[in-house]
C-alpha positions in Angstrom: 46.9 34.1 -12.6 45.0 34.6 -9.4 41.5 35.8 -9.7 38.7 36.5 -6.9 35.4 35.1 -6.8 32.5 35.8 -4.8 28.8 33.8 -4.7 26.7 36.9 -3.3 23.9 35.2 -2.1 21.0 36.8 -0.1 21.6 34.5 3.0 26.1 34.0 2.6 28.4 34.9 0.6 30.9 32.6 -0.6 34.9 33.4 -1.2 37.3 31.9 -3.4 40.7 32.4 -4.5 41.6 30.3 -7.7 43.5 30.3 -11.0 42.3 30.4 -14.9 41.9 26.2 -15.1 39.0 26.6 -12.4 41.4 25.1 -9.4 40.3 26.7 -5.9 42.9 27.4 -3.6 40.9 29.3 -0.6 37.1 29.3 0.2 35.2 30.8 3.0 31.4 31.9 3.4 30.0 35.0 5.4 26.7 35.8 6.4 24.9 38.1 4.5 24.2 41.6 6.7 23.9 45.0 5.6 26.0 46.1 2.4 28.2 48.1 4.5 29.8 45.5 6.7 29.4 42.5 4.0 31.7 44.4 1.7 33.9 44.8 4.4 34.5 41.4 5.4 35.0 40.9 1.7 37.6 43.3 1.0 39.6 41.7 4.7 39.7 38.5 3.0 40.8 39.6 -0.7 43.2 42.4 0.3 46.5 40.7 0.8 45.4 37.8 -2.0 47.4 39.3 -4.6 44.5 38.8 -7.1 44.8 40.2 -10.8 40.8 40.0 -10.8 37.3 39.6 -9.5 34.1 38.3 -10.8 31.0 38.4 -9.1 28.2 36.5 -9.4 25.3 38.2 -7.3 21.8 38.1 -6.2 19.2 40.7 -8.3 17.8 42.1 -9.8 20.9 44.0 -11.3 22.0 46.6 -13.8 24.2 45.4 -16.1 24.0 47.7 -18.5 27.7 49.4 -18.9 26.2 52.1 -20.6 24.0 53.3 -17.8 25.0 55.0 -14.7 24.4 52.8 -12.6 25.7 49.7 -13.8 26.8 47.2 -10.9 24.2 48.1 -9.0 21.7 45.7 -7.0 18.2 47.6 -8.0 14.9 46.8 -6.7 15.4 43.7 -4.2 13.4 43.2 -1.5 16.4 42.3 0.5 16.6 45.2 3.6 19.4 47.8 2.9 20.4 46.4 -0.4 18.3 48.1 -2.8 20.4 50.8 -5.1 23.7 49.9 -3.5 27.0 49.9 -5.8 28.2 46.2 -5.1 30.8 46.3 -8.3 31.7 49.9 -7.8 32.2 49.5 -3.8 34.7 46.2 -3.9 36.5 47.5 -7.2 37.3 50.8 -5.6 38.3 48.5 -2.8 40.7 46.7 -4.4 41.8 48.8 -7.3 41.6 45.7 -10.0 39.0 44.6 -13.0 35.6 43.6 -11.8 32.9 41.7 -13.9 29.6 41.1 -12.3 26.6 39.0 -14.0 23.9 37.0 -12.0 24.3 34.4 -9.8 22.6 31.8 -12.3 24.3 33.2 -15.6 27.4 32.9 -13.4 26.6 29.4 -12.7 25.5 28.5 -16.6 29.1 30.6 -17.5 31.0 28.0 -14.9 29.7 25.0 -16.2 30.4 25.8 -19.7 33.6 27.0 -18.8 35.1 24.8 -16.3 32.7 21.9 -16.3 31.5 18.8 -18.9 29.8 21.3 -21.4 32.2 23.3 -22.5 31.7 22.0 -26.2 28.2 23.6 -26.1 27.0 26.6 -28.4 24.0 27.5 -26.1 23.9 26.3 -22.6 20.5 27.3 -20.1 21.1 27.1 -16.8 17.7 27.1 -14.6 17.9 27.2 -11.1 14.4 26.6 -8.4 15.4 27.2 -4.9 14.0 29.6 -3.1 13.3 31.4 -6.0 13.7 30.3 -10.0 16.1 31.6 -12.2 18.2 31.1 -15.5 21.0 32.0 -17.2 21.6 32.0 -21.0 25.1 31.4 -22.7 25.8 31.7 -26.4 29.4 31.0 -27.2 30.8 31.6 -24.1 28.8 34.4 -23.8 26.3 35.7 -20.9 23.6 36.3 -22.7 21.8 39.8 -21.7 19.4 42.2 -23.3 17.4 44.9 -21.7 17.7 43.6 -18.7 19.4 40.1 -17.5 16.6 37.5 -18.2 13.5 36.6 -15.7 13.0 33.0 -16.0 11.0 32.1 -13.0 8.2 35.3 -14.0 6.9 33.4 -17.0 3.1 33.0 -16.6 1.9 29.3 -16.4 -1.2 27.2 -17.0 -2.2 26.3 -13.4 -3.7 23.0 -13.3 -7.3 22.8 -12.3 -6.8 20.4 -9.0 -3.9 23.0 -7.6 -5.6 25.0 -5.2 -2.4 26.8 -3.7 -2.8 30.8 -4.7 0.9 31.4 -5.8 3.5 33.5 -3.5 5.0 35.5 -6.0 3.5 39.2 -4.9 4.1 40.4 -8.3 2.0 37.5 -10.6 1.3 35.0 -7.9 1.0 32.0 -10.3 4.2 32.9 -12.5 6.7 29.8 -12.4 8.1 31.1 -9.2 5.1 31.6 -7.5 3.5 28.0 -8.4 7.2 25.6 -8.0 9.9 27.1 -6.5 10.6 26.0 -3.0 8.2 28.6 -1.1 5.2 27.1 -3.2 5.9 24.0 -2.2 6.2 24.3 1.2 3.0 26.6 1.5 1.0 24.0 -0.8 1.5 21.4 1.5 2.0 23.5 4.5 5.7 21.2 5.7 8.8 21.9 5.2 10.7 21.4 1.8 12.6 18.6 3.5 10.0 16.6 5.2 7.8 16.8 2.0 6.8 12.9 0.9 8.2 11.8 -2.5 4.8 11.1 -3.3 3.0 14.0 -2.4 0.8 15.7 -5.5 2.9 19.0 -5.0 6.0 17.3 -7.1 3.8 16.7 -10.0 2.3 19.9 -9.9 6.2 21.0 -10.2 7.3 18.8 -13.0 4.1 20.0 -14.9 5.1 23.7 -14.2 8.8 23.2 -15.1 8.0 21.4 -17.7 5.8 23.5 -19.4 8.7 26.5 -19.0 11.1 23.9 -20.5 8.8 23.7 -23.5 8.8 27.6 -23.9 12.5 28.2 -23.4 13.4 25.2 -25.8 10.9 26.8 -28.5 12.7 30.2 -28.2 16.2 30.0 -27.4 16.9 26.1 -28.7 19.1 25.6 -26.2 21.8 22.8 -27.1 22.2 21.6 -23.1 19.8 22.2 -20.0 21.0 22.6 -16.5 18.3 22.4 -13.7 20.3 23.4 -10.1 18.9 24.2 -6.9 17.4 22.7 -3.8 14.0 21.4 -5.3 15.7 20.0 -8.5 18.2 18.0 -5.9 15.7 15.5 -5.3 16.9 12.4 -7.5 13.3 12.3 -8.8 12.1 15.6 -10.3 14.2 15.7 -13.0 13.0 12.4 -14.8 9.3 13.5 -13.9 10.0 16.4 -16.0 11.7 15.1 -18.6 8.9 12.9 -19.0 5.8 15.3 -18.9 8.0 17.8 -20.9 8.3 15.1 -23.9 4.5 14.7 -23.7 3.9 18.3 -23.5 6.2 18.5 -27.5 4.0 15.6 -28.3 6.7 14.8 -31.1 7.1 18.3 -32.7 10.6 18.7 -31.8 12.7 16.2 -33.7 16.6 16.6 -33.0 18.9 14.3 -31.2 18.2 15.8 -28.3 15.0 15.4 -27.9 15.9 11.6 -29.0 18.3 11.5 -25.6 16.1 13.5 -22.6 18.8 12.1 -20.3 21.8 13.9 -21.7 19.9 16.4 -22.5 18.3 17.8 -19.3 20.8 17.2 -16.9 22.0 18.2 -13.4 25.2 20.7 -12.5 28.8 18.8 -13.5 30.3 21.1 -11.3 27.6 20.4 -8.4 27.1 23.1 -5.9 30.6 25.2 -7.3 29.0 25.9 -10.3 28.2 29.5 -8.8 31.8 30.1 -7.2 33.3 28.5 -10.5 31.3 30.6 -12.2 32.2 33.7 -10.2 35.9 32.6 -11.3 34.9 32.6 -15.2 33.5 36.2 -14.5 36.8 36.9 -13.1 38.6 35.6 -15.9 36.4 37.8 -18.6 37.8 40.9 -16.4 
C-alpha cells in the first residue's frame, strides 16, 4: 500500500510517501504561502506517487465535523489567506483518492500509538508547547473529538504571584498558551527561546504551568501514557521539573502505577520529530 502524508504546518509543510508499517520512502518540506500555490506544490509532488490514500495532519483550528458542510475546512486562523479555505476538499479533488484530516497534534498522538513504543495503550495524550500548545486525545486507536477537536493550551491557569509577564494569548492572555508556550517565554525574559539560561525563573514558571494542566487533564481524561513534544519540552530539563511539581501538585491523591513510575509515565515522542508525518501516515491509513 502506498499512502500520502502531509505535516501542514503554518511555517512548512512536510511530504511523505510511505507504506501501512510506518516506513518512509520520500520526504520533502515546502514553505508555507498562500493556500492556492501551497496546494499546488502539493498536488506536483503526490500526482505521479501512485498513492491509494492521504492523511493530513494540519494546523487549526479545523472542522472536523463530517456532518457539517464545511468539514475539512481550516476556520478562524490568524494565518493570512488561510481562514475558511477547503484544505481536504481542494487536495482530494486533486487527487481523486480517500482523504482523512485531524490536527496536527491528534495526528502526532495517532502516530505514536500507531507506529511508535505505545501502541499497547488504551488512552494516549499527546501535548505539544511550541509556538503555541496543543493536544491530542486517543482512545483505542481512536482521535478523540467532540464539538470541536480539543483546546489544550486555552485552559485557564493560576498565575504565580512573582510572574509579572501579562500573557500573549489575545484571547485569555494568561491561558496555558499565553503564560508557557514558547512566545511567553521569550517575551518574559525578553531573549530568544534559544539563548534563554537553563536557570532562568521563566522554566519554573513553565513546569508550574504545565504541570498544573497535567493535573487537570490526568483528573479528566485518566490518560494511560503522556507525550509532551515540541520545541520548549526539547530541553532535557523541563520534563523532570514537571514531573516533579506535577507529583507535588496530586500531593498523593492519585495512587496507580503510574503515578508510582513519573518517568515512564510522562515521557518524550518515540517517534521524535516524525511523530506528525507518521501520524499524517496513520490518518492516511484510516482513509
Amino acid at each position: 500500500m502506498r499512502l500520502g502524508a502531509i505535516e501542514a504546518g503554518g511555517t512548512k509543510f512536510v511530504l511523505a510517501v510511505g507504506n501501512e508499517k510506518g516506513e518512509i520512502f520520500e520526504k520533502i518540506s515546502i514553505p508555507t504561502r498562500t493556500p492556492e500555490e501551497t496546494t499546488k506544490d502539493a498536488l506536483n509532488f503526490f500526482k505521479d506517487k501512485n498513492l491509494d490514500a492521504l492523511g493530513i495532519g494540519c494546523f487549526g483550528p479545523l472542522e472536523l465535523n463530517k456532518d457539517k458542510e464545511k468539514y475539512g475546512y481550516i476556520t478562524s486562523t490568524p494565518k493570512p489567506h488561510w481562514g475558511d479555505f477547503d484544505i481536504l476538499g481542494s487536495l482530494k479533488k486533486g487527487l481523486n483518492i480517500p482523504v482523512e484530516i485531524a490536527t496536527d497534534v491528534s495526528g502526532a498522538a495517532l502516530g505514536e500509538i500507531t507506529f511508535g513504543d505505545y501502541e499497547k495503550e488504551h488512552t494516549l495524550l499527546y501535548i505539544t508547547v511550541g509556538t503555541g500548545i496543543g493536544g491530542g486525545y486517543v482512545i483505542d486507536g481512536k482521535i478523540h473529538n467532540g464539538m470541536l477537536h480539543p483546546e489544550m493550551g486555552h485552559i485557564m491557569i493560576h498565575k504565580n504571584p512573582k510572574d509579572t509577564y501579562e500573557g500573549f494569548c489575545p484571547y485569555h492572555k494568561t491561558c496555558l498558551e499565553g503564560l508557557a508556550a514558547g512566545p511567553a517565554n521569550e517575551g518574559r525574559t525578553g531573549m530568544k527561546g534559544i539563548d534563554i539560561p537553563e536557570d532562568h525563573e521563566s522554566f519554573d514558571f513553565i513546569a508550574e504551568y504545565m504541570a498544573e494542566a497535567l493535573m487537570s487533564y490526568i483528573l479528566i481524561l485518566s490518560p494511560t501514557k503522556i507525550v509532551l513534544g515540541g520545541g520548549v519540552m526539547g530541553r532535557t530539563y523541563m520534563i523532570p521539573k514537571i514531573r516533579e511539581v506535577l507529583k507535588e501538585k496530586l500531593n498523593g491523591y492519585v495512587k496507580t502505577d503510574q503515578m508510582e513510575n513519573l518517568e515512564e509515565y510522562i515521557v518524550t515522542p518515540s517517534l521524535g520529530v516524525e511523530s506528525g508525518i507518521k501520524g499524517a501516515l496513520a490518518l492516511a491509513l484510516m482513509a
